[in-house]
N, C-alpha and C positions, 0 to 999 in steps of 0.2 A: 278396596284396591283389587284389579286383576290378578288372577292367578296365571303362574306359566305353566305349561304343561308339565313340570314337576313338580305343581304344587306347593310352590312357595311362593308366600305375599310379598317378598322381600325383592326389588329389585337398585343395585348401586346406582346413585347418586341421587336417591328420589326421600328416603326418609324425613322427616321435619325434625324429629329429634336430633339426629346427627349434623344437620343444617345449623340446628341452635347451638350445639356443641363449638362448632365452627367462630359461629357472631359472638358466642359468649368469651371465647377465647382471642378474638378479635379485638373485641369492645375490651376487654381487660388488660392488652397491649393498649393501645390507643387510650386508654382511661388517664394513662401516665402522663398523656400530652397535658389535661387540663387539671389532673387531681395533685394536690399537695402530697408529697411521698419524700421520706427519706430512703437510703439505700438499702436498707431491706426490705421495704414496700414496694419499689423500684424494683428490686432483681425477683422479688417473689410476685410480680403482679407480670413480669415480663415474660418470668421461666415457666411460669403456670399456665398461661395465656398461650402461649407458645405450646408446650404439651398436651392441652384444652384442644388446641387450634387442629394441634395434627392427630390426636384420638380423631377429631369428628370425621376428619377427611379417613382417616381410617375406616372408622367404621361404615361410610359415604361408599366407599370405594367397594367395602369387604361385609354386605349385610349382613352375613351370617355368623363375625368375629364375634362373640361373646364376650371375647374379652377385652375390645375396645368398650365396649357399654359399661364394664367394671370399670375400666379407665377412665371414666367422666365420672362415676360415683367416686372415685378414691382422687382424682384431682379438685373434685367437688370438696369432697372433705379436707382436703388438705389449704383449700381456700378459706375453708371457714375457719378454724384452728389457726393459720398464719398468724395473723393480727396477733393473736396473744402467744404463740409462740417464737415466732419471732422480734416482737416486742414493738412494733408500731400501731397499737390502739390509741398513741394521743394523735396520729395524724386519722381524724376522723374519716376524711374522703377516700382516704384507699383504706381503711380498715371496713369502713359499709361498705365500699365497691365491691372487696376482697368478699365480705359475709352474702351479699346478695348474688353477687356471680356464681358463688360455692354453693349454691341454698340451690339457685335454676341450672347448676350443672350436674347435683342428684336427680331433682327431679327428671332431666331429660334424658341420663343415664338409666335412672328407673323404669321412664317410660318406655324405652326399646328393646327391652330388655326381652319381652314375651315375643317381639317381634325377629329377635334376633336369635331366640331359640328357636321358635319356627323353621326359622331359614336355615337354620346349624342342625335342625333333624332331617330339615328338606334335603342338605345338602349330603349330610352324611348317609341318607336312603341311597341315593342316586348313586353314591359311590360300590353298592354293595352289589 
């Protein structure tokens, strides 16, 4: 990727991890359409999807937030845990949905991670 004349790789709205963070939160709303869910599958595949959805556009918007990137990693995990802590592991298709979403929303949280501190030292240089 080009660098800007201050030296950060990071430019808003270009990332692919923050993108995925976006469709994985997307895809986890819209999963409800065709997956069997009771109502805390439903409010937790909805309120998760939704928080997923706006971390990405966050971090989309703000390449340098680090703390958006944590936020895919802890709604990531919170995805995978659901299922058994809220108690719908016998509806099988939103409990995979829920563990599979949560599993590609660490990884994409982990993967920007280096790219986000980048941009969080690129940007805090420039302030100095």
């Amino acid at each position: 990727m080009a660098r800007d004349s201050g030296g950060s790789t990071a430019r808003p709205w270009t990332r692919w991890q923050d993108w995925g963070a976006v469709v994985l939160g997307v895809y986890l709303i819209l999963a409800t359409l065709w997956t069997l869910t009771g109502p805390a599958a439903l409010t937790s595949m909805i309120v998760l999807g939704v928080l997923l959805g706006v971390s990405g556009v966050w971090s989309l918007a703000m390449p340098g937030s680090i703390t958006s990137e944590y936020a895919h990693v802890l709604l990531g995990i919170l995805l995978v845990i659901s299922p058994w802590a809220l108690g719908f592991t016998a509806f099988g298709g939103a409990a995979w949905t829920s563990w599979v979403v949560g599993v590609l929303a660490v990884i994409v949280g982990v993967a920007a991670l280096p790219e986000a501190n980048s941009a969080h030292r690129s940007g805090m240089a420039g302030q100095h």
